[in-house]
N, C-alpha and C positions, 0 to 999 in steps of 0.2 A: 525462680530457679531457672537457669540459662539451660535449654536445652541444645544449641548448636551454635556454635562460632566460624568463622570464615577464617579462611588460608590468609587470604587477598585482604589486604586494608582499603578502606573504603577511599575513593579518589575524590578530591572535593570538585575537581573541575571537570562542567560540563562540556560534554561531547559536541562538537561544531555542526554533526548531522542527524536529521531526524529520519527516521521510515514509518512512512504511512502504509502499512498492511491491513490483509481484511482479515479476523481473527479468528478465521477458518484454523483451527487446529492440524489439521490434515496436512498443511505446506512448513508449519514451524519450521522444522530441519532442515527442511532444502533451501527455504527463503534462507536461514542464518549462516547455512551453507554457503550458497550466494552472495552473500553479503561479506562473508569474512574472505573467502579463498577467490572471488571474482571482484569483486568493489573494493578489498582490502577495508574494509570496514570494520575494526572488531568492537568500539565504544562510539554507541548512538543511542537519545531517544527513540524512544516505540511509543508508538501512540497504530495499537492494535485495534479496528475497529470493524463491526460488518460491512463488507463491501469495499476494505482498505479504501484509497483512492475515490473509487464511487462517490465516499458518503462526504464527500467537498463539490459534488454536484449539484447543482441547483434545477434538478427536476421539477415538473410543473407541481407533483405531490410533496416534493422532499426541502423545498425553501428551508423550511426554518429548520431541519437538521443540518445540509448543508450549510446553512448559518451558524449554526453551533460549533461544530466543526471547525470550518472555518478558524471563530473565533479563540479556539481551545489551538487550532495549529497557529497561528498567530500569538499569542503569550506563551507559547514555546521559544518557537521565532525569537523574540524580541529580550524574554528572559533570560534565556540561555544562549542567544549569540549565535543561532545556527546561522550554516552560512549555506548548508546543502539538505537539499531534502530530496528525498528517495520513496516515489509512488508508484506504489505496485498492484495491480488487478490482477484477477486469477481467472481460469478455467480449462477448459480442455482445447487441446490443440486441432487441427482440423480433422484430426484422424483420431482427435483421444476420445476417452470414454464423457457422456452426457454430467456422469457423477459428478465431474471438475468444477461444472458451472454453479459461480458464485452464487449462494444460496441470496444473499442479500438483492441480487440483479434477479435473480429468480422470484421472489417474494415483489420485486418491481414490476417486472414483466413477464409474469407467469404465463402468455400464449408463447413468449418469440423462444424463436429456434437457439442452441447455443452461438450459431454465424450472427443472428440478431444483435444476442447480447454481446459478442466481442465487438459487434459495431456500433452498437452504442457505446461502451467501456470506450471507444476509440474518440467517439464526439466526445465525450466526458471529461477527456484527459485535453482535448483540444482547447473546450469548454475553459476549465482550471486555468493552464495555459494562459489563454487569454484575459481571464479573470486577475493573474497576479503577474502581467508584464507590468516591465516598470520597477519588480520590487530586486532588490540585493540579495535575493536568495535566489541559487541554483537549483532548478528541477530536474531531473530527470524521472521521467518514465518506465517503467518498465511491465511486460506482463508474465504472466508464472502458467506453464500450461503445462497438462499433462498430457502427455502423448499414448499412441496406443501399445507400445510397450510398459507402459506405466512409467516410466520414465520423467520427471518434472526439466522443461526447458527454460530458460530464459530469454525474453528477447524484448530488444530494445523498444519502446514504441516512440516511433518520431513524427511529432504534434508541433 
């Protein structure tokens, strides 16, 4: 028994860009917000996961997730022809509230300060970065913070 149907017909081709997000609930809106009205982006893979970004890190604990990863954004890549992909890390701005900071960086490095973690988030992306020069797909960086008006900002990180 059909209980709901779509307006929208299903489109059979895929979208040319992927967004690696961490799938903090808290940012959904404002990231898609972001994504449609500042990237004009409104058809992409999501590949939602803890730590967005982060979890293609290759931490001295985290290899073989980062390897997973990795390989799950990779048969993205390659199956669906992306040609841009879109990495975004979250937490609070220098003046936002503690709350912001990604739990999945937090769960890594539960002494460092939130300044810690954005400077690791920053090696990390540097990390990637260097990890996939060479390949046909476009990165871009980005971090998601919230400020102390509660406010969610975007800004570019250049790695």
């Amino acid at each position: 028994m059909e209980i709901f149907r779509t307006r929208r017909p299903w489109n059979a081709e895929s979208p040319d860009t992927l967004v690696l997000v961490c799938s903090d609930g808290r940012f959904q809106k404002e990231v898609d917000e972001f994504l449609h009205s500042h990237l004009a982006i409104s058809r992409y893979d999501r590949l939602y996961v803890p730590g967005g970004a982060g979890a293609l890190a290759r931490a001295d604990t985290e290899v073989a997730r980062a390897d997973r990863f990795r390989d799950e954004c990779k048969f993205l890549i390659e199956a669906h022809g992306i040609e841009r992909v879109v990495l975004m890390f979250h937490g609070p701005a220098e003046d936002g509230p503690t709350e912001a900071v990604c739990g999945d960086y937090r769960r890594r490095l539960p002494t460092a300060s939130p300044a810690d973690i954005r400077r690791q988030q920053e090696r990390d992306a540097a990390q990637i970065r260097q990890d996939r020069s060479g390949d046909r797909v476009r990165l871009e960086f980005y971090s998601c913070e919230v400020t102390r008006d509660g406010r969610v900002r975007f800004v570019q990180m250049l790695v």
